[in-house]
C-alpha positions, -999 to +999 in steps of 0.1 A: +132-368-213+129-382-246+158-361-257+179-373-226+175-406-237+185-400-278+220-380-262+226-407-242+223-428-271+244-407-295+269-404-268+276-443-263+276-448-298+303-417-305+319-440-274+316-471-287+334-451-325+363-439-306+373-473-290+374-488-326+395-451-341+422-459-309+423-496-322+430-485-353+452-465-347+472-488-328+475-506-361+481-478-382+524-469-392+529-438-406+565-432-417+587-398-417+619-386-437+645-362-435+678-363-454+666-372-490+653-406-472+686-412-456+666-410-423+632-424-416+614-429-385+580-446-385+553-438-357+524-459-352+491-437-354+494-425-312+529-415-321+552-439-305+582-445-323+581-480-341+612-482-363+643-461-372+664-465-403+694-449-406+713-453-441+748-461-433+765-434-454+751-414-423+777-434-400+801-411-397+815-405-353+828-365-369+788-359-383+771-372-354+755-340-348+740-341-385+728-373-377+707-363-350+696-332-363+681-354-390+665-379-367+652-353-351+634-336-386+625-370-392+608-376-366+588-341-369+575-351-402+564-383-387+544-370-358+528-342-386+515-366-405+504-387-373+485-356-361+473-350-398+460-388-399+439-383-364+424-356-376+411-370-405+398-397-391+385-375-360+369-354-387+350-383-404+338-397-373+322-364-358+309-353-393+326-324-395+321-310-360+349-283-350+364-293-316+376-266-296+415-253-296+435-280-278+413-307-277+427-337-283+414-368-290+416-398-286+450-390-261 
């Protein structure tokens, strides 16, 4: 039982890690380009969308598609270096510990 006991243990406390990570992340910005830096959307670390800037040379109603596709590429590079940052910290926090395909924490 004694065993019990230490899991339950090191389960509250890996508990108790992830509710300060998801705080953190909260906090965290993270910012993605496309366009030379024409574009830039920033997400905060669960990946919602924060801030756009959009450099007005960009304003054009004939390029609107090019616009968008660079939001969009923006955007990408934001949320890859979102996921990159939660697995980092993910990675610190379980020492190492390989988490199945797909699992995704902490959302």
């Amino acid at each position: 039982m004694k065993n019990l006991g230490n899991m339950m243990k090191q389960a509250q406390q890996m508990q108790e890690r992830m509710a300060e990570m998801q705080a953190k992340l909260d906090l965290t910005e993270l910012s993605g380009s496309a366009g030379a830096g024409m574009v830039a959307v920033t997400l905060d670390g669960k990946g919602n969308m924060k801030k756009v800037a959009i450099d007005k040379a960009l304003l054009d109603p004939n390029e609107v598609e090019v616009l968008e596709d660079l939001i969009l590429a923006a955007f990408a590079d934001a949320k890859h270096k979102v996921e990159a940052h939660v697995a980092a910290e993910m990675a610190k926090m379980t020492g190492g510990l390989q988490l199945p395909p797909g699992f995704k924490m902490p959302f």
